[in-house]
C-alpha positions in Angstrom: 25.2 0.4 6.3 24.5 2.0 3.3 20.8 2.7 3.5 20.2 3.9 0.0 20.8 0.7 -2.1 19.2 -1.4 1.1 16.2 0.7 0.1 16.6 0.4 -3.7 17.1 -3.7 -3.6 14.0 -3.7 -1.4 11.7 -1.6 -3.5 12.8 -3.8 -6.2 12.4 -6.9 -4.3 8.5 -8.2 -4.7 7.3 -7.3 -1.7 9.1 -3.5 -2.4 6.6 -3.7 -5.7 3.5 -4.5 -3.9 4.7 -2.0 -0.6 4.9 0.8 -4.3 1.8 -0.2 -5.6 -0.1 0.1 -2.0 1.5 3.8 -1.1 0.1 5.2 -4.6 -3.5 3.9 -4.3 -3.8 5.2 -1.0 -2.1 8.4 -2.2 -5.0 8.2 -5.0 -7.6 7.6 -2.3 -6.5 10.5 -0.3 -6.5 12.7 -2.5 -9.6 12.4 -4.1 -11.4 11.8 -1.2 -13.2 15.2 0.1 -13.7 16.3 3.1 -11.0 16.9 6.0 -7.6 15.5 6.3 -8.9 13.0 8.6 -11.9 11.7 6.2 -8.9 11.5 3.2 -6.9 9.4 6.0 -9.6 7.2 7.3 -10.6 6.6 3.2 -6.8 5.8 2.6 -6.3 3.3 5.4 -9.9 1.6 4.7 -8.6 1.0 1.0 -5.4 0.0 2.5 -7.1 -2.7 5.1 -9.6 -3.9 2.1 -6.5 -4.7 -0.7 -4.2 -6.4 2.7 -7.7 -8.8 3.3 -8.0 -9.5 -0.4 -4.3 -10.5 -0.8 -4.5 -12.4 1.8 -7.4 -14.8 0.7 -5.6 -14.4 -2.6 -2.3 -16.0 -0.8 -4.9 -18.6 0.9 -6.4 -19.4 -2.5 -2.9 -21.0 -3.9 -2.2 -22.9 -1.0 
């Protein structure tokens, strides 16, 4: 398998552009979150949990 263009047709797909835009807002959160690695993490993922519940009554919305 050739790994590198499975990855590039997935970050490209839509869910590859949401998976992008998810990574660099946590990487935002953590890193101007103060405190210790673990408060930056915990910061991260609650972002993280808040956008997945928000897209998901977003998703729920259309239907």
């Amino acid at each position: 398998m050739d790994f590198i263009n499975k990855g590039k047709e997935f970050l490209s797909s839509e869910k590859g552009k949401e998976f992008t835009e998810d990574a660099k807002e946590g990487y935002a959160t953590f890193n101007k979150t103060e405190g210790t690695t673990m408060d930056k993490a915990k910061a991260a993922y609650e972002g993280y949990q808040k956008d997945q519940k928000e897209d998901k009554e977003k998703k729920e919305e259309k239907k």
